[in-house]
C-alpha positions in Angstrom: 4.1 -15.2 -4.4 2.1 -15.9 -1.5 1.2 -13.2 1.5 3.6 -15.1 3.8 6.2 -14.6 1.1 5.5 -11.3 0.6 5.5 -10.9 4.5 8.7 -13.0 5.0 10.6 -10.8 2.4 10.2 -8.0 4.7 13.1 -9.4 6.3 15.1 -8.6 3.1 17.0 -4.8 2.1 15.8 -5.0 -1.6 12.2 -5.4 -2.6 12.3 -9.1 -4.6 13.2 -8.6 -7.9 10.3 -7.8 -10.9 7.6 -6.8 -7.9 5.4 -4.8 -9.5 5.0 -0.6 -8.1 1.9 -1.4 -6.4 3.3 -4.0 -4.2 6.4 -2.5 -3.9 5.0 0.9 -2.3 3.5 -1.6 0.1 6.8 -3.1 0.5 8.6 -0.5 1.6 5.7 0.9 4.2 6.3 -2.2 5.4 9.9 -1.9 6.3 8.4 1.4 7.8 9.8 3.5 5.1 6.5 5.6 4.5 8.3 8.5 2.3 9.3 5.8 -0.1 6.0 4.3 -0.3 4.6 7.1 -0.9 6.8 8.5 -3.5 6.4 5.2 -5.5 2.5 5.2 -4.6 2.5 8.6 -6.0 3.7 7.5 -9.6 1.0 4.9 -10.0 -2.1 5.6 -12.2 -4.6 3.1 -11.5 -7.0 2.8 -8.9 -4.9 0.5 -7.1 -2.3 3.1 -7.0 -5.2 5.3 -5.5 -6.0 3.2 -2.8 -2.4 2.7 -1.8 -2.3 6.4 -1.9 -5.4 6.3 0.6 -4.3 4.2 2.9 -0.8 6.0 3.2 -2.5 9.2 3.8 -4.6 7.3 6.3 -1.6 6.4 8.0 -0.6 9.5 8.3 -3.6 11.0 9.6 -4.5 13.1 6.8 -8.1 11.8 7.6 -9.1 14.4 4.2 -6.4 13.7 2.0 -7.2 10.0 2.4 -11.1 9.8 1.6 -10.2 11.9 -1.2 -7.7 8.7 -2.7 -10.5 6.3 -1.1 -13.1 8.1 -3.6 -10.6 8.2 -6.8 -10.1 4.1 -6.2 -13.5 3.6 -5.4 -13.3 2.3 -2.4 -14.8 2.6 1.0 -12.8 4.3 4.0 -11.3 1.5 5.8 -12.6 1.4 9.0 -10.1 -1.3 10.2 -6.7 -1.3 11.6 -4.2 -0.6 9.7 -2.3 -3.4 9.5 -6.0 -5.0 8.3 -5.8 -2.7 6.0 -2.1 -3.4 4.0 -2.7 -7.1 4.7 -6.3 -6.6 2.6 -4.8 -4.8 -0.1 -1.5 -6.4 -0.7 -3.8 -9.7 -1.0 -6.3 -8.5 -3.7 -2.7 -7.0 -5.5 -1.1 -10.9 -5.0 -4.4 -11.8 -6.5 
């Protein structure tokens, strides 16, 4: 799956089928449904889960909460948008 895939099944009610949790927290922040993002984000183990979880709470404005995920994924704080910023990690996750 490409980004523009990825981007074009926004348009979809389902997630596409065998998405991975990652990609599907992302997924459903992009449909603008951050309380399900973050519930799946909160199930996920690995640092990529941790920087999802980092970028939700920097969404949200929980400037704290988020450069305590940042730290646990070993990442920077983004400093750019956040749309920069789901586009930059749903890539690296696509991979």
């Amino acid at each position: 799956m490409t980004l523009s895939d990825f981007k074009r099944s926004l348009d979809s009610d389902e997630p596409p089928a065998g998405l991975s949790a990652p990609l599907a927290a992302l997924w459903h922040d992009g449909k603008g449904d951050w309380d399900r993002a973050h519930t799946v984000a909160q199930e996920i183990t690995s640092a990529d889960g941790s920087w999802i979880h980092a970028y939700l709470h920097r969404k949200e404005g929980d400037e704290s909460n988020a450069a305590y995920w940042y730290r646990r994924a070993g990442k920077p704080v983004s400093r750019g948008t956040l749309d920069q910023e789901w586009t930059e990690i749903v890539t690296a996750l696509l991979g």
